[in-house]
C-alpha positions as CSV (number, residue, x, y, z in Angstrom):
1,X,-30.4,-0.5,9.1
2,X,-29.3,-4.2,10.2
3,X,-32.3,-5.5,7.5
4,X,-31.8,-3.3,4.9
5,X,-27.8,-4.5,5.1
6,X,-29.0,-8.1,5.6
7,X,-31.5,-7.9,2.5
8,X,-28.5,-6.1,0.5
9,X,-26.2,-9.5,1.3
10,X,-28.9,-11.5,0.3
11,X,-29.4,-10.0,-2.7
12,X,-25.7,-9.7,-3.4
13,X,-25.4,-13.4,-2.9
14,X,-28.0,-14.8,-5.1
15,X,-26.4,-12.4,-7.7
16,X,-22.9,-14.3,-7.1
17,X,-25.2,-17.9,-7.2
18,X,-26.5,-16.8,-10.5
19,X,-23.0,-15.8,-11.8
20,X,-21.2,-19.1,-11.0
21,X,-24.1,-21.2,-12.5
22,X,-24.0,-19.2,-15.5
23,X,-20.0,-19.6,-15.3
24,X,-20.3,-23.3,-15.1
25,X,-23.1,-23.8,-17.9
26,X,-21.0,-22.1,-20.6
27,X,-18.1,-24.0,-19.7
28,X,-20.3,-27.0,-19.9
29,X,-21.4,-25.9,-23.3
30,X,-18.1,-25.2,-24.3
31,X,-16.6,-29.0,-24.0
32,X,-18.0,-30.8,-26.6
33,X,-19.3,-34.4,-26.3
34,X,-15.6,-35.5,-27.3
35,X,-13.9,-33.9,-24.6
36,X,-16.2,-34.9,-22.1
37,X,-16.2,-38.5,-22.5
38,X,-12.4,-38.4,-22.7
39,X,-12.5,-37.1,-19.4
40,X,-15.0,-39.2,-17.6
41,X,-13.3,-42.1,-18.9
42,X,-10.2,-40.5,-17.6
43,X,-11.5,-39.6,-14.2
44,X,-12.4,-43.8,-14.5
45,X,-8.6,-45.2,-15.4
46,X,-9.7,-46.1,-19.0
47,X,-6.2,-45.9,-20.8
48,X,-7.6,-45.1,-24.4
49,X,-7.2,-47.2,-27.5
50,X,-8.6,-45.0,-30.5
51,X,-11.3,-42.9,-31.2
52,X,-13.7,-42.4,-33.9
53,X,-16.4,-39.4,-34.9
54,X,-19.2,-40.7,-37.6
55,X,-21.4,-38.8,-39.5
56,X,-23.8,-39.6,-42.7
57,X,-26.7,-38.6,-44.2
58,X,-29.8,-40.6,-46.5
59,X,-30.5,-39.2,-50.0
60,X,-32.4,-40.5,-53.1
61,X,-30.7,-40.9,-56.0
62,X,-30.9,-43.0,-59.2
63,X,-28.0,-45.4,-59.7
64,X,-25.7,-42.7,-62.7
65,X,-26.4,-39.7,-60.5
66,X,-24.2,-41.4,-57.9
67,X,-21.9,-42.4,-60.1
68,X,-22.0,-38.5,-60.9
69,X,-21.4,-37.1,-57.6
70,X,-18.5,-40.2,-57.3
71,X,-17.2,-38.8,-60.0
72,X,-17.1,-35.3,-58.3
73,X,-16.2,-36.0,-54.8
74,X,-13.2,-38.4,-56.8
75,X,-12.2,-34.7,-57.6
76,X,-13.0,-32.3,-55.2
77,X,-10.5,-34.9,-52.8
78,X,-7.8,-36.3,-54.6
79,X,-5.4,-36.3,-51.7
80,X,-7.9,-39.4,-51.0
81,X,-7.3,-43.0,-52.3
82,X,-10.3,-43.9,-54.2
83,X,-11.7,-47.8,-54.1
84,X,-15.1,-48.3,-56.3
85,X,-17.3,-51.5,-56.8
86,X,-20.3,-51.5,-58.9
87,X,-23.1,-54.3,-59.3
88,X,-26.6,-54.4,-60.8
89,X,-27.9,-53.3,-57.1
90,X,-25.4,-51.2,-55.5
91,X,-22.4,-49.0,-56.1
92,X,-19.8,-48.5,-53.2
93,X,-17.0,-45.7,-53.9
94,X,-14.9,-45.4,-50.5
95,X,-12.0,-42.7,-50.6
96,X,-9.1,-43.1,-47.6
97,X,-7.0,-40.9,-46.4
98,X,-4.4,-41.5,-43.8
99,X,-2.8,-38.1,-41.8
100,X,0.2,-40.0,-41.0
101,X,1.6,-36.9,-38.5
102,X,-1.1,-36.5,-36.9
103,X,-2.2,-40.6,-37.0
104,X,-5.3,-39.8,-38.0
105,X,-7.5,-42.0,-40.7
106,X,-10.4,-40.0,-42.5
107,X,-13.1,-42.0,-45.0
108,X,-15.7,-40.6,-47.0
109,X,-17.9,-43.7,-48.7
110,X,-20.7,-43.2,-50.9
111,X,-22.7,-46.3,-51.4
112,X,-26.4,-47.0,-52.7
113,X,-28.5,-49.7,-52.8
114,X,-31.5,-51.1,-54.8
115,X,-34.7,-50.6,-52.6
116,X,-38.5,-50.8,-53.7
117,X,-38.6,-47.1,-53.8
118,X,-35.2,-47.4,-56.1
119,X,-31.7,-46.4,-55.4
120,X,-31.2,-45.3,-51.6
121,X,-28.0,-43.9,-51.1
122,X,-25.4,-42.9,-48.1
123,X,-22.7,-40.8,-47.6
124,X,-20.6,-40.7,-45.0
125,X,-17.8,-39.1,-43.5
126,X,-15.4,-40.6,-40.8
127,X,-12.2,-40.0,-38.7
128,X,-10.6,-42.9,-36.3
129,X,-7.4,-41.7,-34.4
130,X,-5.6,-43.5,-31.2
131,X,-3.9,-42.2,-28.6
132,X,-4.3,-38.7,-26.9
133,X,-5.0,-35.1,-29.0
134,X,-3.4,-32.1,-27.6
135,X,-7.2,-30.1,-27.3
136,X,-10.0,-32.9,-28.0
137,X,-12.0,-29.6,-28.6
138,X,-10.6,-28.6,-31.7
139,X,-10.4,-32.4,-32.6
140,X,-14.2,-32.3,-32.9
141,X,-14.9,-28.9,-33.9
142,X,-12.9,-29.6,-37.0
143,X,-14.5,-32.8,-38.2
144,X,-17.8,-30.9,-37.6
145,X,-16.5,-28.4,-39.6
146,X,-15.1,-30.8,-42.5
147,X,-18.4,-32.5,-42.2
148,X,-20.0,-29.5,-43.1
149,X,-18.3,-29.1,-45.9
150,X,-18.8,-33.1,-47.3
151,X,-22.3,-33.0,-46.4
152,X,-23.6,-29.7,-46.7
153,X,-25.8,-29.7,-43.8
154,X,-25.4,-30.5,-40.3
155,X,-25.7,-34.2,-39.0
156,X,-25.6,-35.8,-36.1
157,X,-21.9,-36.8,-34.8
158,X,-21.3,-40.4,-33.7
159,X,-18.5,-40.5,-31.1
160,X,-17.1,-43.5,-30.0
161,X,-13.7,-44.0,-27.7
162,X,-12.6,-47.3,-27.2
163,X,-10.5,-48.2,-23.9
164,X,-9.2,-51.0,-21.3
165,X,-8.2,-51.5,-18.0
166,X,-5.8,-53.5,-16.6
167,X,-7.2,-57.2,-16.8
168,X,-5.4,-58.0,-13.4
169,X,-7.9,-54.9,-11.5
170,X,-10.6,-56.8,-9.4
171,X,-13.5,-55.1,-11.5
172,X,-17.2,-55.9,-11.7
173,X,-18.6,-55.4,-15.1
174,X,-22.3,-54.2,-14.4
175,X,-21.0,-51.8,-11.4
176,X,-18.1,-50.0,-13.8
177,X,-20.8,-50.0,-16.5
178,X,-23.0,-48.2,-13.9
179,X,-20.0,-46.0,-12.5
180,X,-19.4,-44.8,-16.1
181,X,-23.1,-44.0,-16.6
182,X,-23.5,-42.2,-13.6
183,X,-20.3,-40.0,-14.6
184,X,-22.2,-38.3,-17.2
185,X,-25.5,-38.3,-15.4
186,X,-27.7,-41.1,-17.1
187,X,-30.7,-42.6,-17.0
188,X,-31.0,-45.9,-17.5
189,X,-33.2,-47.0,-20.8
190,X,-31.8,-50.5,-21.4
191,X,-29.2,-52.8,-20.1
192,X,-27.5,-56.6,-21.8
193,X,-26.0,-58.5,-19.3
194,X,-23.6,-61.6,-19.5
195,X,-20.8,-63.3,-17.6
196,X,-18.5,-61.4,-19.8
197,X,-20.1,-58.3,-21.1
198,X,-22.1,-55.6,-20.0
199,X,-23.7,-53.1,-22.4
200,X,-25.9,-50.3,-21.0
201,X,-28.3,-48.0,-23.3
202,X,-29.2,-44.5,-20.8
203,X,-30.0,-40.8,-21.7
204,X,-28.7,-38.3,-20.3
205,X,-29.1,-33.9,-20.8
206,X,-25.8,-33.6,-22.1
207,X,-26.2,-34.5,-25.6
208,X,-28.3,-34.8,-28.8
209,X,-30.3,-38.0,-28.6
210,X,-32.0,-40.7,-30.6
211,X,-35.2,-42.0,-30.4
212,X,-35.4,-46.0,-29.9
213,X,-38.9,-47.6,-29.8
214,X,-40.8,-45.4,-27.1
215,X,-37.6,-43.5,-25.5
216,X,-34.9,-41.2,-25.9
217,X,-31.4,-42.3,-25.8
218,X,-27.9,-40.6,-26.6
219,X,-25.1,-42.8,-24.4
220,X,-24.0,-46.6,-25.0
221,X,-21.4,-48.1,-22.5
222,X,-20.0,-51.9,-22.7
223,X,-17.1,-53.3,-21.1
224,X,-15.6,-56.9,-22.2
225,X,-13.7,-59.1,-20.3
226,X,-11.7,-61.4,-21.9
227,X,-10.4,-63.6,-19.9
228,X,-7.9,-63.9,-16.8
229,X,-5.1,-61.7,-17.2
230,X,-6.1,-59.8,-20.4
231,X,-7.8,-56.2,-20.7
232,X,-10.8,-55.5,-19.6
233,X,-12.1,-53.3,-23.2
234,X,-14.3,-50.5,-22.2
235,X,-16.3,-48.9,-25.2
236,X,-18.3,-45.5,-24.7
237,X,-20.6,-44.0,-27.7
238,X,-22.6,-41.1,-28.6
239,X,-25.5,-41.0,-29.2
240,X,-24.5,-44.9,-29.8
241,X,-21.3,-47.3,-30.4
242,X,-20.8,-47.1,-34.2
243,X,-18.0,-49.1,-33.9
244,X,-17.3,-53.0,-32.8
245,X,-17.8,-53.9,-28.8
């Protein structure tokens, strides 16, 4: 009777095991790669600066089939203010739109470029905000969405936040670089190290990645001091830092 009841709590509690891990994995899957570097840079001090989520795709296109589908996004999104620039080898449309209640900049730029194989062209889609969102979440899931829509297929997201610390905190460069790594469960691939700045390449299960040379990589850290007194700037990206470091 005693090992019949003890094989019953066993069983029971490898049932409960399976249940929390389960739990925890959808809420993992849940936060998106926004939320969940807002809150390792959180759990770190980083007071954050702005943020940015990137997206493009590569097409082949002769030089007036651009101008074309210029022509048409010029349309499709008038609320946007529309700059275009035009040489023998390249066009460059860029449309800006600023969300001024919710301080939040969105760019769509079209641009090709004369190549051997002809006219390679880009189009991108960005939004660059500061200061803290309400559900970071949503945040993403809507640019994903409005991507969608721009690019008609799904892409890979670039997410950048940019940060600082207080420049008076007694910090060590490489060992916060390696703090903030650790936070989301890298693996070093690469590291640049100078009296001044730290930038660290790693990999980690979380998130899509990218392939560079021989390995897999899909988080960028970098932290830059600037000199007695000022901030220390902390940059985290990914799969990488789009944006200035």
């Amino acid at each position: 009777m005693k090992k019949k009841q003890l094989v019953n709590a066993v069983i029971l509690f490898g049932i409960l095991m399976i249940g929390v891990y389960s739990f925890k994995s959808l809420k993992a899957a849940e936060n998106t790669p926004l939320s969940q570097l807002i809150t390792g840079l959180t759990e770190h001090h980083v007071k954050l600066d702005e943020w940015t989520l990137h997206t493009k795709k590569q097409f082949i296109s002769s030089k007036q089939e651009l101008i074309e589908k210029v022509k048409h996004f010029k349309k499709q999104y008038r609320q946007y203010q529309w700059s275009f620039k035009q040489t023998n080898q390249s066009v460059k449309a860029t449309g800006i739109h600023t969300d001024q209640k919710n301080n939040i900049k969105s760019t769509i730029r079209l641009e090709s470029t004369l190549k051997k194989q002809g006219f390679v062209s880009y189009l991108l889609y960005e939004q660059k905000g500061a200061g803290q969102r309400e559900n970071w979440n949503h945040t993403y899931k809507q640019f994903e969405r409005k991507a969608f829509d721009i690019l008609r297929e799904n892409t890979t997201i670039f997410t950048c936040l940019k940060g600082h610390l207080s420049g008076m905190m007694n910090v060590v460069l490489q060992k916060k670089a390696n703090d903030l790594i650790n936070e989301f469960e890298g693996k070093l691939v690469e590291k640049l190290i100078e009296p001044n700045f730290v930038s660290i390449s790693a990999y980690t299960n979380e998130w899509r990645s990218i392939k560079t040379e021989n390995q897999q990589m899909n988080l960028q850290v970098s932290l830059r001091n600037a000199g007695m007194g000022e901030k220390l700037t902390v940059t985290v990206g990914t799969p990488i830092i789009t944006t200035e470091y």
